[in-house]
N, C-alpha and C positions, 0 to 999 in steps of 0.2 A: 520605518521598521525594517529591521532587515530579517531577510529569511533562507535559512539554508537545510536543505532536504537529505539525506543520504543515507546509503545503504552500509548499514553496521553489519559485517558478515560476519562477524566475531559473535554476535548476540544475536542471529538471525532476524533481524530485523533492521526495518526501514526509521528513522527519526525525522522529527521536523521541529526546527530547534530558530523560535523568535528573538532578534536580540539576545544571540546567546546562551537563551533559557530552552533547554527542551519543553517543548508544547505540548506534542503526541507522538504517537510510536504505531507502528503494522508490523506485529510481530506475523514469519511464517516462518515453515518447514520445508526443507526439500529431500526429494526422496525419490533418486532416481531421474526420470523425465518429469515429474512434476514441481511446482511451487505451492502449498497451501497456506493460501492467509488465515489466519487463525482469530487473531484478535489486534481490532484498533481499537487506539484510546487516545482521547486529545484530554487535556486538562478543561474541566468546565470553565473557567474564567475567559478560555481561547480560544473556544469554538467560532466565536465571531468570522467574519467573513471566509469562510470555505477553507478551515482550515485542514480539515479533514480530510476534504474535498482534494484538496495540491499535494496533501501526503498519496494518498493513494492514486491517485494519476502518476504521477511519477513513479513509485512504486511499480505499475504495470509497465509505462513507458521506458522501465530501467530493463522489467520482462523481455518486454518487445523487443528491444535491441540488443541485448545479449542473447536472443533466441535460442530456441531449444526446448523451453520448458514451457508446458501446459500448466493454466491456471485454477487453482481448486479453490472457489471460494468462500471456504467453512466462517468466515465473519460474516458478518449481514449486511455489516455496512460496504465491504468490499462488494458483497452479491447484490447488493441494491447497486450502486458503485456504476457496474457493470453491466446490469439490466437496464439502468437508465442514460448508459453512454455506450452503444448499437456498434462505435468504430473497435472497442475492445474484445466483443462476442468472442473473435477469431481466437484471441487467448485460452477461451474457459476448456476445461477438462472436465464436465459435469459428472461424467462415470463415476 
């Protein structure tokens, strides 16, 4: 299965697209020095092995290296995401 991740800045959002087919999306907002994630959504049939999981690590890891912006985690699953992986803390913008 092949898997390719990327950032659509045209639609502010992140895709993660199997075999071609978009799967899920992280949509956010940016404003200023911040990024806020707003809403993920994977298609139910595709949740299967962590696919949610690889959109949104990348998504931050894409963060991380274009630095600059502070992370607002308005989704839940981004803020579970991020509460349960300690190396991204340094991203969040909790304010």
């Amino acid at each position: 299965m092949s898997t390719e991740i990327r950032n659509e800045h045209r639609q502010s959002r992140y895709t993660i697209t199997l075999d071609g087919e978009v799967a899920g999306f992280a949509d956010y907002l940016v404003d200023g020095s911040t990024i806020t994630f707003v809403r993920t959504e994977v298609d139910p049939t595709k949740r299967k092995g962590g696919v949610a999981g690889r959109l949104v690590q990348y998504a931050l890891d894409d963060v991380r290296t274009s630095g600059g912006l502070a992370v607002v985690p308005k989704c839940s699953f981004v803020a579970h995401f991020i509460d349960t992986h300690p190396d991204y803390q340094e991203l969040v913008d909790r304010g």
